[in-house]
PDB file with SEQRES, HELIX, SHEET and CRYST1 records, atoms N, CA, C and O in Angstrom:
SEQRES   1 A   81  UNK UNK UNK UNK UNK UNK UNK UNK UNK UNK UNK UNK UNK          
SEQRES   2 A   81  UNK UNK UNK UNK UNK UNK UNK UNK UNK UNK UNK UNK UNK          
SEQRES   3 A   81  UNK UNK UNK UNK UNK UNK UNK UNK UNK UNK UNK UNK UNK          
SEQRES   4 A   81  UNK UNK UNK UNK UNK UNK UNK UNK UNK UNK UNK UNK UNK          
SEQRES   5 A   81  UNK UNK UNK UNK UNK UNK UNK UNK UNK UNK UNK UNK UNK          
SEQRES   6 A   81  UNK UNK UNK UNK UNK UNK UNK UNK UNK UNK UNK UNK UNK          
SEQRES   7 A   81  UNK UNK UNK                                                  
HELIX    1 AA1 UNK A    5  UNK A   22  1                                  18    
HELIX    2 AA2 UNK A   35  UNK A   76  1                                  42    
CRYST1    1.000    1.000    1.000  90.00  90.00  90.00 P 1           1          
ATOM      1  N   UNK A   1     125.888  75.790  88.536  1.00  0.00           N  
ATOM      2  CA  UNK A   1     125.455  75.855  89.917  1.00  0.00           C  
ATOM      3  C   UNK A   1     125.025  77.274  90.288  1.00  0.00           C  
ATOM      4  O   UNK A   1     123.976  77.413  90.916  1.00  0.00           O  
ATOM      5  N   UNK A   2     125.792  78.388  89.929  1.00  0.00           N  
ATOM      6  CA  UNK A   2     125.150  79.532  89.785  1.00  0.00           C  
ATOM      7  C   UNK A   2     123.874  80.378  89.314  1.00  0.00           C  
ATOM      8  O   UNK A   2     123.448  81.494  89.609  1.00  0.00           O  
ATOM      9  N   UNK A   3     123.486  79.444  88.523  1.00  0.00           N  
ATOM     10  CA  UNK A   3     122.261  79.765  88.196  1.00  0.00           C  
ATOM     11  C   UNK A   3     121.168  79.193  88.542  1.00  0.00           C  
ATOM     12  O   UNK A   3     120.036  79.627  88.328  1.00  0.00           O  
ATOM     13  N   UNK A   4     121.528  77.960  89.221  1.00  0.00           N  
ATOM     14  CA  UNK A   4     120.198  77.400  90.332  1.00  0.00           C  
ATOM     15  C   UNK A   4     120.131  77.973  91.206  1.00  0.00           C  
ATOM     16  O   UNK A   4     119.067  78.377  91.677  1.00  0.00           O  
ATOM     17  N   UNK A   5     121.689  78.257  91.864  1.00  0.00           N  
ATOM     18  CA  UNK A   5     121.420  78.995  93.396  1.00  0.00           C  
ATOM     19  C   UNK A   5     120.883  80.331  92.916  1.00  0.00           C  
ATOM     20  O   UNK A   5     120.160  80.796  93.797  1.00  0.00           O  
ATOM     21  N   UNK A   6     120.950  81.053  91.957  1.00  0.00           N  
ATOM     22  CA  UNK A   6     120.347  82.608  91.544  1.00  0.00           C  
ATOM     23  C   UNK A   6     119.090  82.134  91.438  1.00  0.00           C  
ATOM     24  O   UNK A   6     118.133  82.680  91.988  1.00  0.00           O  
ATOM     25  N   UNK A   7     119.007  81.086  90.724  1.00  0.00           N  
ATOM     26  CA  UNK A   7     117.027  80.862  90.506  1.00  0.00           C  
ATOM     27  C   UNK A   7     116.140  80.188  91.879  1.00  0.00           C  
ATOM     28  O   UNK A   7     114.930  80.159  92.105  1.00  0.00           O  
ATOM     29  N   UNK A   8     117.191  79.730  92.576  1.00  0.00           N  
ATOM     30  CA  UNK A   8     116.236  79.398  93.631  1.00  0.00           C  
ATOM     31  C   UNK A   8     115.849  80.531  94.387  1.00  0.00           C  
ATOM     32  O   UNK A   8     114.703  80.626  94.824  1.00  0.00           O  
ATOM     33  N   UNK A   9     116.938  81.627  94.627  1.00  0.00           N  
ATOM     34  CA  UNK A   9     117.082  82.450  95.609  1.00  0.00           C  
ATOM     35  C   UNK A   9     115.864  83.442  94.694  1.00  0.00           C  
ATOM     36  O   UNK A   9     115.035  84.189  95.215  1.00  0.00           O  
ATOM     37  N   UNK A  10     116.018  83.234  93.470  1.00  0.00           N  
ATOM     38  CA  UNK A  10     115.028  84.421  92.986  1.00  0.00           C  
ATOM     39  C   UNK A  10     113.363  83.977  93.400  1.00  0.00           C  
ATOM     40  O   UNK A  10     112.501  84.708  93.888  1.00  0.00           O  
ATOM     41  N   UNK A  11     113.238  82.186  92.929  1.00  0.00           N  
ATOM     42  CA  UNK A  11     111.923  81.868  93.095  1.00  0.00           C  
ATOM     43  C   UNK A  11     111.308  82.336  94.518  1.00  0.00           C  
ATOM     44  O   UNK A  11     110.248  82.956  94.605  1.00  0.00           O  
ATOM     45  N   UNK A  12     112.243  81.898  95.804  1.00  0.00           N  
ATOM     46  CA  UNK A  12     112.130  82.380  97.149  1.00  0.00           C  
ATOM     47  C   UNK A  12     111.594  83.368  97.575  1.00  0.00           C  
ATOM     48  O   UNK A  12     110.600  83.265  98.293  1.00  0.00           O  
ATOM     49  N   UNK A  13     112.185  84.711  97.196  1.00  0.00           N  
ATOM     50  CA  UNK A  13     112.119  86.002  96.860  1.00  0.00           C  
ATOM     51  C   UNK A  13     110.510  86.393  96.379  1.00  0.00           C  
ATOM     52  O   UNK A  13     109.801  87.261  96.888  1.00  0.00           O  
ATOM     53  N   UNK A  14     110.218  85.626  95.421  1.00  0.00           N  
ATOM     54  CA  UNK A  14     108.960  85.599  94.985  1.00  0.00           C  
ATOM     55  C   UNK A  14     107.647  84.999  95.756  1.00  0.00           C  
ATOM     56  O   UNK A  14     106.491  85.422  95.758  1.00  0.00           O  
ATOM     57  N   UNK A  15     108.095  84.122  96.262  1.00  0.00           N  
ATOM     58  CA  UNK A  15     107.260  83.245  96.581  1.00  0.00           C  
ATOM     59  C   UNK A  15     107.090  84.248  98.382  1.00  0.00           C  
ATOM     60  O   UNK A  15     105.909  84.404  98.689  1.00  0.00           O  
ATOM     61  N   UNK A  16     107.870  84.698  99.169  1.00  0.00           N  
ATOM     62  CA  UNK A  16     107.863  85.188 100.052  1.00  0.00           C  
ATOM     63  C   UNK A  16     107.015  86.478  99.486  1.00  0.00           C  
ATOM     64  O   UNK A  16     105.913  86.511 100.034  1.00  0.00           O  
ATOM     65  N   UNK A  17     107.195  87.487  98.603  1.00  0.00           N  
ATOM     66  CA  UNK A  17     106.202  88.778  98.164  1.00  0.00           C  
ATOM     67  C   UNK A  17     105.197  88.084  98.100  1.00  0.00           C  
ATOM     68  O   UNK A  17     104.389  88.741  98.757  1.00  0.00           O  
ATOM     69  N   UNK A  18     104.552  86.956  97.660  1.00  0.00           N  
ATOM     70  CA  UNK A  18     103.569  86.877  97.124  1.00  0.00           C  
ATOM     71  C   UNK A  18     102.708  86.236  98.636  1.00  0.00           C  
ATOM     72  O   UNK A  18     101.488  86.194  98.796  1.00  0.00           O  
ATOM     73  N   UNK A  19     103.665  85.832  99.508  1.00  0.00           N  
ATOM     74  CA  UNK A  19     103.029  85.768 101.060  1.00  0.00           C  
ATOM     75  C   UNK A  19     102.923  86.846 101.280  1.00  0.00           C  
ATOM     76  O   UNK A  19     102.016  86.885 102.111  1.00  0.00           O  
ATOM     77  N   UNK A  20     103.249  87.826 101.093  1.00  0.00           N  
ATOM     78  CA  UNK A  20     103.114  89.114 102.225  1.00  0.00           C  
ATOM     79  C   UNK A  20     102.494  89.830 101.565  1.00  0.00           C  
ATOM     80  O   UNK A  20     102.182  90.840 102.195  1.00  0.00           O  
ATOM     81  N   UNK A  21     101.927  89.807  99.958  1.00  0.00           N  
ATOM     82  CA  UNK A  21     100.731  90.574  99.535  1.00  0.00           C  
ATOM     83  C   UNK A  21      99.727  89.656  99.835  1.00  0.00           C  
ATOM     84  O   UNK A  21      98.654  90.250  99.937  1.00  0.00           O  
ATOM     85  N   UNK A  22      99.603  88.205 100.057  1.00  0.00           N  
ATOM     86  CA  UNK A  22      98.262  87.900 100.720  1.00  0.00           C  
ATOM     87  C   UNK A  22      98.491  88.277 101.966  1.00  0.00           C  
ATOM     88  O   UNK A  22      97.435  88.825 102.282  1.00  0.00           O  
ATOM     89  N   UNK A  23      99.196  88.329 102.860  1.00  0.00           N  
ATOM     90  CA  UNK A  23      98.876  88.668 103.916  1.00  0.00           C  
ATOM     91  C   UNK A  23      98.433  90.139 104.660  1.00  0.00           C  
ATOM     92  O   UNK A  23      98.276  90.373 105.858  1.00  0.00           O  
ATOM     93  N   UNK A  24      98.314  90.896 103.662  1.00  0.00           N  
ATOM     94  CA  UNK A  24      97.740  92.417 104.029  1.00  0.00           C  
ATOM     95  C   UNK A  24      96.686  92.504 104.215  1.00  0.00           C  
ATOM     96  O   UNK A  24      95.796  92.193 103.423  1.00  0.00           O  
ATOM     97  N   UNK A  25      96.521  93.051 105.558  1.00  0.00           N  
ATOM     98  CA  UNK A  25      95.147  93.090 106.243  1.00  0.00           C  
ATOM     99  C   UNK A  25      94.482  94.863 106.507  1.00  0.00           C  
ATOM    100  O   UNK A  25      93.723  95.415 107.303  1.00  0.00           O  
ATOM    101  N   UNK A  26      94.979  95.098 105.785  1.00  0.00           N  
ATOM    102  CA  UNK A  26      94.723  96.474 105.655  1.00  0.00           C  
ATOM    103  C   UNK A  26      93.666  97.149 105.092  1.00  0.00           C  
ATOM    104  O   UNK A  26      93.577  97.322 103.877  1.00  0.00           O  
ATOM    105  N   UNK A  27      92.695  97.624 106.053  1.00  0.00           N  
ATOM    106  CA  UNK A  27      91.339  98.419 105.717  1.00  0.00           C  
ATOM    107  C   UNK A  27      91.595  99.041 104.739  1.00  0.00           C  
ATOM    108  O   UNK A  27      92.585  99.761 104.611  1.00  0.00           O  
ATOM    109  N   UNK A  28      90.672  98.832 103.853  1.00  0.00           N  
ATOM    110  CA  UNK A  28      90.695  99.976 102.971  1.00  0.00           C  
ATOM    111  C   UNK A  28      90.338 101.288 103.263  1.00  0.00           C  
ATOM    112  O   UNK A  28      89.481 101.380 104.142  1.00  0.00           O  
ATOM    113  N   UNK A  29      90.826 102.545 102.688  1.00  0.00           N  
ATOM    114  CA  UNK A  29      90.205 103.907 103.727  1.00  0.00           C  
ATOM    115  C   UNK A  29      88.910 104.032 102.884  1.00  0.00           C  
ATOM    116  O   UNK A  29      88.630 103.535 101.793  1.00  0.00           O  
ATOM    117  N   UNK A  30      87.876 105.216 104.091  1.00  0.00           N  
ATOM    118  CA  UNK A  30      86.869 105.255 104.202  1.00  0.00           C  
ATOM    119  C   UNK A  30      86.879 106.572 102.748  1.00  0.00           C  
ATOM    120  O   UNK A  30      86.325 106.205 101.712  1.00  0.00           O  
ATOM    121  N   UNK A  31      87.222 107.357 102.763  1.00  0.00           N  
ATOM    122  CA  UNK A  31      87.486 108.314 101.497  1.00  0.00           C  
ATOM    123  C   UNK A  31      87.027 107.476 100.252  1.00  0.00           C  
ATOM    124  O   UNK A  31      87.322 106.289 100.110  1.00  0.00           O  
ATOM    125  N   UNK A  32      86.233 108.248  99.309  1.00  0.00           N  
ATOM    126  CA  UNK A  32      86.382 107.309  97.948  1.00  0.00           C  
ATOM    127  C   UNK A  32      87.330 107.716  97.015  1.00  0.00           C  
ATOM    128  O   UNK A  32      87.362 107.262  95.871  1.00  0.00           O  
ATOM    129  N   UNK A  33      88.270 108.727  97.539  1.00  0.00           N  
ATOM    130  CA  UNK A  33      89.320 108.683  96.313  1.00  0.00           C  
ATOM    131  C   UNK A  33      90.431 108.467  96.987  1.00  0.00           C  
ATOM    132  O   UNK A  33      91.427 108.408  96.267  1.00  0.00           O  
ATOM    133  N   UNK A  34      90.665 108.286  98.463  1.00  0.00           N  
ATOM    134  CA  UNK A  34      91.640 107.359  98.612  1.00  0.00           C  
ATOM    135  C   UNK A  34      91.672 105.768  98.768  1.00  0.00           C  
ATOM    136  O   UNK A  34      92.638 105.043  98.532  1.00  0.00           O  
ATOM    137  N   UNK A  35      90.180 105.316  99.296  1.00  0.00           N  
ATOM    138  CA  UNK A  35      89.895 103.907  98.426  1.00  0.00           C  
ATOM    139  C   UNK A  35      89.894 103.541  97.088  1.00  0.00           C  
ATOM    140  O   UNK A  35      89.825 102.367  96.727  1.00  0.00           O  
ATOM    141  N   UNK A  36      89.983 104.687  96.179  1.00  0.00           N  
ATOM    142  CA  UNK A  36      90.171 104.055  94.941  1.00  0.00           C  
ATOM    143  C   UNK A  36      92.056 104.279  94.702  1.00  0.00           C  
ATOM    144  O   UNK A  36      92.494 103.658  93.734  1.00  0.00           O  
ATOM    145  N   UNK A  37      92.652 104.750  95.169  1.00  0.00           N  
ATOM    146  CA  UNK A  37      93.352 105.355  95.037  1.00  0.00           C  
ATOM    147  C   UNK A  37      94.578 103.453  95.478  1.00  0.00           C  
ATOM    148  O   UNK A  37      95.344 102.841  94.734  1.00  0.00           O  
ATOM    149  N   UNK A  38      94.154 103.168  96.996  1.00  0.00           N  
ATOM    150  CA  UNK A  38      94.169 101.856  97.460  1.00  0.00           C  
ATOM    151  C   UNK A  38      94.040 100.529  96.701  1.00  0.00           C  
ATOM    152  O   UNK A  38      94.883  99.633  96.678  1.00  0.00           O  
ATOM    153  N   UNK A  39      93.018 100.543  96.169  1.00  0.00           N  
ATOM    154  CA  UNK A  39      92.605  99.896  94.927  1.00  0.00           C  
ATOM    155  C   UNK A  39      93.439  99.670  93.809  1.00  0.00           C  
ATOM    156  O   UNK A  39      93.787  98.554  93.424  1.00  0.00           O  
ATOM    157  N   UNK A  40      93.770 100.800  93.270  1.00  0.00           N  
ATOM    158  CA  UNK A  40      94.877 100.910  92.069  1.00  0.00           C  
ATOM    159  C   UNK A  40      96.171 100.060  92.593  1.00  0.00           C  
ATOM    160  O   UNK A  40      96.593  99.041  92.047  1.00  0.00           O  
ATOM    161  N   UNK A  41      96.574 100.519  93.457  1.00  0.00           N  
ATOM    162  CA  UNK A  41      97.970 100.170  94.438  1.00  0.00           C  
ATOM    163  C   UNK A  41      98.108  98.768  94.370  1.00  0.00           C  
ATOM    164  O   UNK A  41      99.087  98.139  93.971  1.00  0.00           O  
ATOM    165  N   UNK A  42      96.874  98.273  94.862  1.00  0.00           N  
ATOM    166  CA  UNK A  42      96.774  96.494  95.424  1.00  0.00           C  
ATOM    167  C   UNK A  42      96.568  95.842  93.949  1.00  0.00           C  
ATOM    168  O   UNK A  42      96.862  94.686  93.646  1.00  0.00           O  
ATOM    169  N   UNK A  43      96.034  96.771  93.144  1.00  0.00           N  
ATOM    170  CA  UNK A  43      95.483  95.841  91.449  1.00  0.00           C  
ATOM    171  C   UNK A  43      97.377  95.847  91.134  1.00  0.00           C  
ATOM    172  O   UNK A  43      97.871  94.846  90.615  1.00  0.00           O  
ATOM    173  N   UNK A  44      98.332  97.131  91.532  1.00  0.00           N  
ATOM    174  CA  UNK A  44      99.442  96.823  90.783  1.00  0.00           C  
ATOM    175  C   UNK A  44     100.193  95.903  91.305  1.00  0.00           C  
ATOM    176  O   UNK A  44     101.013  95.276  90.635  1.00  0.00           O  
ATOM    177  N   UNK A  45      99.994  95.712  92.587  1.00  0.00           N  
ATOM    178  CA  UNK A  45     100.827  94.734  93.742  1.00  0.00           C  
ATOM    179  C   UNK A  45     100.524  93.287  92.849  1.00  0.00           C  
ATOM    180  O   UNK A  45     101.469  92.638  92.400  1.00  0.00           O  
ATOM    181  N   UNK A  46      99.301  92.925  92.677  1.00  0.00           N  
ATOM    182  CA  UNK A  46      98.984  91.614  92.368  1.00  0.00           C  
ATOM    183  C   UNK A  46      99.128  91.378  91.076  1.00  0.00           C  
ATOM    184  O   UNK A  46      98.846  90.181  91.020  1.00  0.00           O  
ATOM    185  N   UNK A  47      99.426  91.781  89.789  1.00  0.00           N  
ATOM    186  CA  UNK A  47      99.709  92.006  88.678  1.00  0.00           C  
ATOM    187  C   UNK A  47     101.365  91.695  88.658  1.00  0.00           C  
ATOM    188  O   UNK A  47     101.686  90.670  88.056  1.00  0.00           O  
ATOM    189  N   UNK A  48     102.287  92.378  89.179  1.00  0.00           N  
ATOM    190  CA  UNK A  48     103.472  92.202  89.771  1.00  0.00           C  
ATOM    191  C   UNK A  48     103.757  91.162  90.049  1.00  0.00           C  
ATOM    192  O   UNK A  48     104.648  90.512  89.501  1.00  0.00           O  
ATOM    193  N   UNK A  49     103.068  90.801  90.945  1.00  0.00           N  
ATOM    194  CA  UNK A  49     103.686  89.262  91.448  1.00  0.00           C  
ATOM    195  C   UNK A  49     102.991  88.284  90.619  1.00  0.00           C  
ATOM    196  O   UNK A  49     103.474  87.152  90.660  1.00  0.00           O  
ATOM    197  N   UNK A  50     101.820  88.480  89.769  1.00  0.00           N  
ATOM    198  CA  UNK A  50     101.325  87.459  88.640  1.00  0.00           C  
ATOM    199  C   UNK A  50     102.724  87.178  87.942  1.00  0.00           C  
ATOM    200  O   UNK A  50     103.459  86.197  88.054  1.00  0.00           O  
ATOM    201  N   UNK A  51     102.893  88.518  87.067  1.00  0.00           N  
ATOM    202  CA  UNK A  51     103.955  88.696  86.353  1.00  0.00           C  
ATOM    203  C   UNK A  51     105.225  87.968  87.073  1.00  0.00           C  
ATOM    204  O   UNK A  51     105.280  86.816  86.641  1.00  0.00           O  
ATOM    205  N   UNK A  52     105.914  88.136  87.695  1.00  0.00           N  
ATOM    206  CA  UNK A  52     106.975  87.334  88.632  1.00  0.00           C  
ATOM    207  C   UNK A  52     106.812  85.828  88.592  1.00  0.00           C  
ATOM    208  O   UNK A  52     107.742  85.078  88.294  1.00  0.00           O  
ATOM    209  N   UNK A  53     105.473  85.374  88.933  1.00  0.00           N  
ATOM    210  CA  UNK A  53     105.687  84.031  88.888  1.00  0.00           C  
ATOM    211  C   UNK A  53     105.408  83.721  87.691  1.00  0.00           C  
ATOM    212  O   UNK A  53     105.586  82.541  87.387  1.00  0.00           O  
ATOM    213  N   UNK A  54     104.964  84.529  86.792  1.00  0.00           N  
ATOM    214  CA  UNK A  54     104.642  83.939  84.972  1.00  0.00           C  
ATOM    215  C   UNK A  54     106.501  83.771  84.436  1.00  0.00           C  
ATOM    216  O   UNK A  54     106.976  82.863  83.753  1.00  0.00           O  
ATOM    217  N   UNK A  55     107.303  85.096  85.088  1.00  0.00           N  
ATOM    218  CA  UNK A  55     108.664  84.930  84.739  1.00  0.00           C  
ATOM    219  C   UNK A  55     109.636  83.716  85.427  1.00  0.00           C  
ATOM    220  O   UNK A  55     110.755  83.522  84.953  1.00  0.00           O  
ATOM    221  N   UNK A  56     109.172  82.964  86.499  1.00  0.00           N  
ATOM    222  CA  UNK A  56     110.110  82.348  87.394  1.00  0.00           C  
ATOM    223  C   UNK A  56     109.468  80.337  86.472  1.00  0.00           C  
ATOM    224  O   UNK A  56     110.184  79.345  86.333  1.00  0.00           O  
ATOM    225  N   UNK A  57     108.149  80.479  86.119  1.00  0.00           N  
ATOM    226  CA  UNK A  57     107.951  79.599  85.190  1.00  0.00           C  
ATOM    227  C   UNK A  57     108.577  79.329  84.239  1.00  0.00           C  
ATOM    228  O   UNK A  57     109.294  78.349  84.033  1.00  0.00           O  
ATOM    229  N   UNK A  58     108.245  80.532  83.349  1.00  0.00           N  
ATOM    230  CA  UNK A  58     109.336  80.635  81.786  1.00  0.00           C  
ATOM    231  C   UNK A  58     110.907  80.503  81.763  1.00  0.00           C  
ATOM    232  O   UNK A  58     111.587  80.228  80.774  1.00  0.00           O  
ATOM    233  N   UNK A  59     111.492  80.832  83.451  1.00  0.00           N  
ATOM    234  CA  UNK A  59     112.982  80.456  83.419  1.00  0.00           C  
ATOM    235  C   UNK A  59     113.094  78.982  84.102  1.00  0.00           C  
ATOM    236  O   UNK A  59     114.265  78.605  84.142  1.00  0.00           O  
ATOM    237  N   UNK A  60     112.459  78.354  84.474  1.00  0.00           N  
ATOM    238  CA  UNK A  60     112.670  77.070  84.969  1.00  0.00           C  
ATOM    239  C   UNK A  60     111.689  76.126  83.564  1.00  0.00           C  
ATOM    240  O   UNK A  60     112.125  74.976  83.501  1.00  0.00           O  
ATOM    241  N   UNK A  61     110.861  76.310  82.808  1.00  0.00           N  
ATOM    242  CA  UNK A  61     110.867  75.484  81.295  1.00  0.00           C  
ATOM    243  C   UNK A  61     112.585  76.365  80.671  1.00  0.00           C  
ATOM    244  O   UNK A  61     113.469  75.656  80.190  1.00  0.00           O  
ATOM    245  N   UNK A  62     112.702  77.333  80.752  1.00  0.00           N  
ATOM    246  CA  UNK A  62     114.007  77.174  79.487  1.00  0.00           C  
ATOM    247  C   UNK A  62     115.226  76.429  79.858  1.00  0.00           C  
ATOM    248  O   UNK A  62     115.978  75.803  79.111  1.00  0.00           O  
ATOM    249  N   UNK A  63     115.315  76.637  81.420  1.00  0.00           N  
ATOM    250  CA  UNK A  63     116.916  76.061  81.958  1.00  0.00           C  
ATOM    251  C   UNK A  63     116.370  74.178  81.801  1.00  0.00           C  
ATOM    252  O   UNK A  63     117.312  73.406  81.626  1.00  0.00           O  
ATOM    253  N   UNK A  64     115.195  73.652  81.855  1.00  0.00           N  
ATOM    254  CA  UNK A  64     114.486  72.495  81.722  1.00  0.00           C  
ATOM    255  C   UNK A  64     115.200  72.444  79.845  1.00  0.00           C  
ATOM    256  O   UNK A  64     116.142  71.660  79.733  1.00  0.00           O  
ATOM    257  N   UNK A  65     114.967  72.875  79.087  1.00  0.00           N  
ATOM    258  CA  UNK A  65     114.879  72.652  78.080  1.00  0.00           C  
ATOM    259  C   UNK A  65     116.633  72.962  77.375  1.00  0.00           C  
ATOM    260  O   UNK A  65     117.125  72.777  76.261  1.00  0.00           O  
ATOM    261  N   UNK A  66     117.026  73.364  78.333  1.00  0.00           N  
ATOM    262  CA  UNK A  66     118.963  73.649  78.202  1.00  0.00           C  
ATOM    263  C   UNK A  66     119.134  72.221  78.655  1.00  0.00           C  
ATOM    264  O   UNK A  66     119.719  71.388  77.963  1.00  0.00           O  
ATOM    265  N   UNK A  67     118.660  71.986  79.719  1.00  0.00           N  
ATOM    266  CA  UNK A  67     119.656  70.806  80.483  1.00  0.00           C  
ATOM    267  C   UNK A  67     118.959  69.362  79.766  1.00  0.00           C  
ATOM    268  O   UNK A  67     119.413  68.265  80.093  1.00  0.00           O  
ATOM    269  N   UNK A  68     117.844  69.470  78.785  1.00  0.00           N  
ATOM    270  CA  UNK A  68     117.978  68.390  78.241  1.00  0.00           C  
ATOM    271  C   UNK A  68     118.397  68.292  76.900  1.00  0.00           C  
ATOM    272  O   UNK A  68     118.533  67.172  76.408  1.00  0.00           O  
ATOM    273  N   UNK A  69     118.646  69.427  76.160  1.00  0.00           N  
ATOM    274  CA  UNK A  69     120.153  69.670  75.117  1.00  0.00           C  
ATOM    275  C   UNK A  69     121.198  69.152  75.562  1.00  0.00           C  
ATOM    276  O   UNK A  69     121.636  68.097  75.104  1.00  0.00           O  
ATOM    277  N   UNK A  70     121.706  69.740  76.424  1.00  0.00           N  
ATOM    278  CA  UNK A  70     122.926  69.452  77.406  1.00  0.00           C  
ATOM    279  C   UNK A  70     123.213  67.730  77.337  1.00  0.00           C  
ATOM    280  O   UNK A  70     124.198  67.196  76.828  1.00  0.00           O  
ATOM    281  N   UNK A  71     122.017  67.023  78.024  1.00  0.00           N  
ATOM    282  CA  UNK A  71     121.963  66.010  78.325  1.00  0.00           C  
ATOM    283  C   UNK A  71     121.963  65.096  76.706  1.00  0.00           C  
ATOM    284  O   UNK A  71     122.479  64.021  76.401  1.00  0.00           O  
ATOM    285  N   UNK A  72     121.305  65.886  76.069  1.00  0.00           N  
ATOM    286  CA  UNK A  72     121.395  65.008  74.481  1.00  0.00           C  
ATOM    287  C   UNK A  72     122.805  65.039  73.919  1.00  0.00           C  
ATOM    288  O   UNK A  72     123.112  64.111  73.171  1.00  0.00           O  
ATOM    289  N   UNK A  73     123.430  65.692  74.097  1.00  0.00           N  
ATOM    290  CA  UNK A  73     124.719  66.438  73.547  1.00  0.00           C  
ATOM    291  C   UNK A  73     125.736  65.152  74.237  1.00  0.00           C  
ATOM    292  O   UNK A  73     126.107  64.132  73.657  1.00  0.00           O  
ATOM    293  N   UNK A  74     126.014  65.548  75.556  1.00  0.00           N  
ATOM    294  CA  UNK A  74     126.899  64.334  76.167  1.00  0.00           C  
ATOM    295  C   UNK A  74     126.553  62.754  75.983  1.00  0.00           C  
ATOM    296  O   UNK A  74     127.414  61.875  75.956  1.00  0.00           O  
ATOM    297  N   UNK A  75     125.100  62.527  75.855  1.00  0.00           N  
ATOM    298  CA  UNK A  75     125.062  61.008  75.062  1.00  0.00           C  
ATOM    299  C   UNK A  75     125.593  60.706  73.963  1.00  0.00           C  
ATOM    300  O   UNK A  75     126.357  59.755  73.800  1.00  0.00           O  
ATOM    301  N   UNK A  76     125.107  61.764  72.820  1.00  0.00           N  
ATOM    302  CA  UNK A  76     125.835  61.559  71.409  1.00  0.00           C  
ATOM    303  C   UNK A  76     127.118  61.756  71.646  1.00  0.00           C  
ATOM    304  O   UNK A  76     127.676  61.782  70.549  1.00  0.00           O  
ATOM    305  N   UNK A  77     128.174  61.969  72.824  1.00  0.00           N  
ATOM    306  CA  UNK A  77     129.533  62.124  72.532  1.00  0.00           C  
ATOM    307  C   UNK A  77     129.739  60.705  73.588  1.00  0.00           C  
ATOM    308  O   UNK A  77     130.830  60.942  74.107  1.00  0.00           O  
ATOM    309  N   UNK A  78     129.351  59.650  74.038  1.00  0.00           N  
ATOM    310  CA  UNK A  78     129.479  58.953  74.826  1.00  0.00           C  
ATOM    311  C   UNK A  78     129.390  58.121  73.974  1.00  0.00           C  
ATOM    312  O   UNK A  78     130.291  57.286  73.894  1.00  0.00           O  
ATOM    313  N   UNK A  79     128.301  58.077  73.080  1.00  0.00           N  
ATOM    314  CA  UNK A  79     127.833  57.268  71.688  1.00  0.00           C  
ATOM    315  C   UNK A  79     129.131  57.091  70.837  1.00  0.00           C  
ATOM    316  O   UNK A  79     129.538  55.978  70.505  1.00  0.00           O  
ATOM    317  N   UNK A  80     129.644  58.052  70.564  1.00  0.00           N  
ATOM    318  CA  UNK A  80     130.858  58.135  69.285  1.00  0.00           C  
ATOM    319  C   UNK A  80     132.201  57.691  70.484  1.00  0.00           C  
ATOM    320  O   UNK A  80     133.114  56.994  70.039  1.00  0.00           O  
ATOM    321  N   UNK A  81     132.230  57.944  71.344  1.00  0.00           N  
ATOM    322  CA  UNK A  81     133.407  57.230  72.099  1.00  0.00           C  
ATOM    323  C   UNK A  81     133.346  55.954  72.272  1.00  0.00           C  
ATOM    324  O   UNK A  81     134.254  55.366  72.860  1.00  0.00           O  
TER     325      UNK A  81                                                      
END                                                                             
């Protein structure tokens, strides 16, 4: 149970950053090396949260792929009982 409530609370977590980097409405500045500078910032913001939800995937297939071990395991001992 601990580790759903950690994975939900983590997916949440994620899923809320990834609202509030779409939701930035923020001019870019008029400078070209602090618009590029802006640029860099927002390419790492969105990379980040790619990454985050590529990780919140890969832990919900492995705990998927535990709990149907799990689930194979207690048949074969239900089987022999």
């Amino acid at each position: 149970m601990l580790n759903k409530n950690f994975h939900e609370k983590w997916r949440k977590d994620i899923e809320e950053l990834g609202k509030k980097t779409g939701e930035l409405e923020i001019a870019p500045p008029t400078d070209a090396k602090k618009k590029e500078n802006f640029d860099i910032q927002m390419a790492k913001v969105n990379e980040a949260v790619k990454k985050a939800n590529e990780m919140a995937a890969s832990l919900e297939m492995i705990q998927t792929k535990h709990l149907a071990a799990i689930k194979a395991i207690l048949t074969e001992v239900e089987v022999r009982c």
